[in-house]
N, C-alpha and C positions, 0 to 999 in steps of 0.2 A: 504494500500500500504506500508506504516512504517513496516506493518510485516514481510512481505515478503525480503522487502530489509533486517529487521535485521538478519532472519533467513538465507538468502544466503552470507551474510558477516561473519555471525559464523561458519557457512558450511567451505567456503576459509578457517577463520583462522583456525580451527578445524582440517580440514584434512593437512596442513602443520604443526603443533603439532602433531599429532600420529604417519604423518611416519617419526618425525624428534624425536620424543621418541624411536621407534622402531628403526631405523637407528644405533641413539646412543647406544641403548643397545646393539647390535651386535656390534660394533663398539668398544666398549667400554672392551666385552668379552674378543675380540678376541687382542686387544691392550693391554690388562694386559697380557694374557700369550707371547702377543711379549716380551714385557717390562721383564717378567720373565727370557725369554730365552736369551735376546739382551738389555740390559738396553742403548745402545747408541741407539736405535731407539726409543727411547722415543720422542723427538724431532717430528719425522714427527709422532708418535700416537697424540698426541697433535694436531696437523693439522690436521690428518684423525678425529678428533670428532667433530672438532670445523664446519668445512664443511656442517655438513645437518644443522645444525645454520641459513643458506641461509633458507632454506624453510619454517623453523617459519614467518623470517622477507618479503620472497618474500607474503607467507598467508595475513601478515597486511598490505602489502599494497595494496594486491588486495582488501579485507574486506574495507579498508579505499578506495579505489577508488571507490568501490559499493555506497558505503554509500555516498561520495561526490558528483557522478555522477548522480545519483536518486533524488537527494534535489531538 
């Protein structure tokens, strides 16, 4: 039973790190050539990366509720 729960708590964390890499990288793309053309929007590119941030951290708490909840 310990297995199952670890492997569905890595699952959660897992899949909110990929799309929160992927995110960032588009994100990150498309925010250097704003920054190139408009360097006063820096500012909110700064806030538009930091935002899928949320999904790493919503991942561990789900993985961490699996895991508390199952014990």
């Amino acid at each position: 039973m310990a297995f199952e729960v670890a492997i569905g708590a890595a699952i959660a964390f897992a899949g909110g790190a990929i799309a929160t890499g992927w995110a960032q990288s588009r994100i990150g793309a498309a925010g250097a050539a704003t920054i190139a053309e408009r360097p006063e929007a820096a500012g909110s590119v700064i806030v538009l990366e930091a935002i899928p941030e949320t999904m790493v951290i919503l991942g561990f708490v789900v993985a961490a509720m699996i895991v508390i909840m199952v014990k």
